[in-house]
Short mmCIF file of the C-alpha atoms (twelve columns), coordinates in Angstrom:
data_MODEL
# 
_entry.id   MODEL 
# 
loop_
_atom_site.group_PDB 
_atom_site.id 
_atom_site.type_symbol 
_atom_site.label_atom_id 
_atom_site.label_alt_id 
_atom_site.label_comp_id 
_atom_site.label_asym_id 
_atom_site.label_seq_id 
_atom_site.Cartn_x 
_atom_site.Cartn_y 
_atom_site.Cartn_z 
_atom_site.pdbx_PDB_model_num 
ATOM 1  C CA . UNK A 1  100.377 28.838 38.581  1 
ATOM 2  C CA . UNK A 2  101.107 25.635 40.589  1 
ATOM 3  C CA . UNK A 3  97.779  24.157 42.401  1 
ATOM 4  C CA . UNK A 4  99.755  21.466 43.794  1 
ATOM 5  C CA . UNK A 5  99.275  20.671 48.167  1 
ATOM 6  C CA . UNK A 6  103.033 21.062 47.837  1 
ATOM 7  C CA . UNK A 7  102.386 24.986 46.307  1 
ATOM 8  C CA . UNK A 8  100.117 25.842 49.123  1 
ATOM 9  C CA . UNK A 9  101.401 24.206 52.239  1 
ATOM 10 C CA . UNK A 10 104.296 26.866 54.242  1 
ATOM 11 C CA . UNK A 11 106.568 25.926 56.175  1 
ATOM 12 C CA . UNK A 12 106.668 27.268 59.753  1 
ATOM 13 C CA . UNK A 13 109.775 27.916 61.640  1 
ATOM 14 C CA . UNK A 14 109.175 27.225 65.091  1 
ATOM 15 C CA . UNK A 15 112.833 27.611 66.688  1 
ATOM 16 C CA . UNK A 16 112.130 30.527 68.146  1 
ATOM 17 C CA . UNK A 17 109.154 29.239 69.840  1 
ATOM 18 C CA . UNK A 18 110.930 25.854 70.443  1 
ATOM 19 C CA . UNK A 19 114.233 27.675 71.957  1 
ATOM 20 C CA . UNK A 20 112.128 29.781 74.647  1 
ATOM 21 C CA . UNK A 21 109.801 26.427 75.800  1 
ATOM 22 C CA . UNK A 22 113.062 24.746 76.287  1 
ATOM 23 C CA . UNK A 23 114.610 27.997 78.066  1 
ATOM 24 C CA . UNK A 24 111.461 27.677 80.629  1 
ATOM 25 C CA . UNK A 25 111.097 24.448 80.867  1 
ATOM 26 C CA . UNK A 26 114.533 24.119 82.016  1 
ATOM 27 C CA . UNK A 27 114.195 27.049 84.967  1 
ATOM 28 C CA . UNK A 28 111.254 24.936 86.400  1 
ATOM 29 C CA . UNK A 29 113.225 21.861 86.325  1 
ATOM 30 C CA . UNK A 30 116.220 23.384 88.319  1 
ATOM 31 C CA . UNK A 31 113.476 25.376 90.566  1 
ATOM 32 C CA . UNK A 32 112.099 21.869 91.619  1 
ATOM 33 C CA . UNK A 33 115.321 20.327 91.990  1 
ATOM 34 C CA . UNK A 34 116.390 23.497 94.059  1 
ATOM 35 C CA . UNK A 35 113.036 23.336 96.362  1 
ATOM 36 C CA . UNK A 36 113.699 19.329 96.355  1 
ATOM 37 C CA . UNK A 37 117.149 19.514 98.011  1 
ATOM 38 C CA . UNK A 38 115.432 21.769 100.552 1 
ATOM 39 C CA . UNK A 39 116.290 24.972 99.430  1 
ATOM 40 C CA . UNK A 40 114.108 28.499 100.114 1 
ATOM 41 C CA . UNK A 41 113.337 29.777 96.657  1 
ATOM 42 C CA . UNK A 42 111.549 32.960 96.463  1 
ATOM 43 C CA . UNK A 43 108.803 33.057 93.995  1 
ATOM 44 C CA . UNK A 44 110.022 35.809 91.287  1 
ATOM 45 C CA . UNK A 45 107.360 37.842 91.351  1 
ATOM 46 C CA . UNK A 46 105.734 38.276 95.028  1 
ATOM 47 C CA . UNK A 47 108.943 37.296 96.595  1 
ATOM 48 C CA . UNK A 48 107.558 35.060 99.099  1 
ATOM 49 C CA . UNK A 49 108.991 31.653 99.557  1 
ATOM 50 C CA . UNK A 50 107.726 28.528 97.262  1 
ATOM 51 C CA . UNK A 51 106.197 25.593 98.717  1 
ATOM 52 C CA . UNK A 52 106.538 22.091 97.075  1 
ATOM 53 C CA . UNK A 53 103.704 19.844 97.483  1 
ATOM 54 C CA . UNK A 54 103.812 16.349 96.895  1 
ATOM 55 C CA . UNK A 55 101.742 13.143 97.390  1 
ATOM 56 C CA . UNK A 56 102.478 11.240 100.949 1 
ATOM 57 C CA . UNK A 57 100.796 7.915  102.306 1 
ATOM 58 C CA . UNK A 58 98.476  9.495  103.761 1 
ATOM 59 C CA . UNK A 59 97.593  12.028 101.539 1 
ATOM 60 C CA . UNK A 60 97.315  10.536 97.815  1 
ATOM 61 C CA . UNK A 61 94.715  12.907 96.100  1 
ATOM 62 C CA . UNK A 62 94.665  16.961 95.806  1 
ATOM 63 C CA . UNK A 63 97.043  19.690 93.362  1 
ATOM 64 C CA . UNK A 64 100.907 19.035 93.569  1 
ATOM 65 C CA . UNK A 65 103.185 21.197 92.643  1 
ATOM 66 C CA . UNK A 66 104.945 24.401 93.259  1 
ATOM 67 C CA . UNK A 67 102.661 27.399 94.649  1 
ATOM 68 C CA . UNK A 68 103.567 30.422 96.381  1 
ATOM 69 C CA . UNK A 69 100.838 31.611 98.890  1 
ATOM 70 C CA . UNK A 70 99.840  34.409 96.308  1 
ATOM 71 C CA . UNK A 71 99.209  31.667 93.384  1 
ATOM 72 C CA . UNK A 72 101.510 34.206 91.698  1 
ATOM 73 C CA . UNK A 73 103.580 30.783 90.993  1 
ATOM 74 C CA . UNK A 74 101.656 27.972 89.908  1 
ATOM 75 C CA . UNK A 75 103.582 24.706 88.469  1 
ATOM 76 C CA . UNK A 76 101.120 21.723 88.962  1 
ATOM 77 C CA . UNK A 77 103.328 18.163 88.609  1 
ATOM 78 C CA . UNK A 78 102.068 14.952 88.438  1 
ATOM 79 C CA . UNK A 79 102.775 12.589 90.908  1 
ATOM 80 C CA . UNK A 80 102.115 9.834  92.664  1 
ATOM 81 C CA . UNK A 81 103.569 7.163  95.592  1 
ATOM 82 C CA . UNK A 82 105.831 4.554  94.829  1 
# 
């Protein structure tokens, strides 16, 4: 029998894992971009529009992101004022 760390270590195969991540991190991406370009999106679940809330001048502290008044959607971003 071989005791070796080599023996006993498994590989995992996270693709599958990987793949989906990617898959959702890539709908929020084009969801912000949408909402950016000032576009209604509906949250998927409620149905009620999405709000996008960033940092202004006045305004520099507090949750940004994308929330729909239900918190059914929930994407905090970090940001800040250039």
């Amino acid at each position: 029998m071989d005791n070796s760390p080599e023996a006993k270590t498994q590989k995992l195969d996270f693709s599958a894992i990987n793949s989906t991540t990617a898959k959702s991190f890539n709908a929020q991406k084009n969801l912000i971009k949408r909402l950016f370009k000032g576009n209604t999106v509906l949250c998927e679940i409620c149905k009620q529009p999405l709000h996008l809330v960033v940092p202004t001048e006045k305004a520099q502290t507090g949750l940004y992101g994308v929330f729909c008044k239900k918190k059914c959607t929930d994407i905090h971003l970090e940001m800040e004022v250039i």
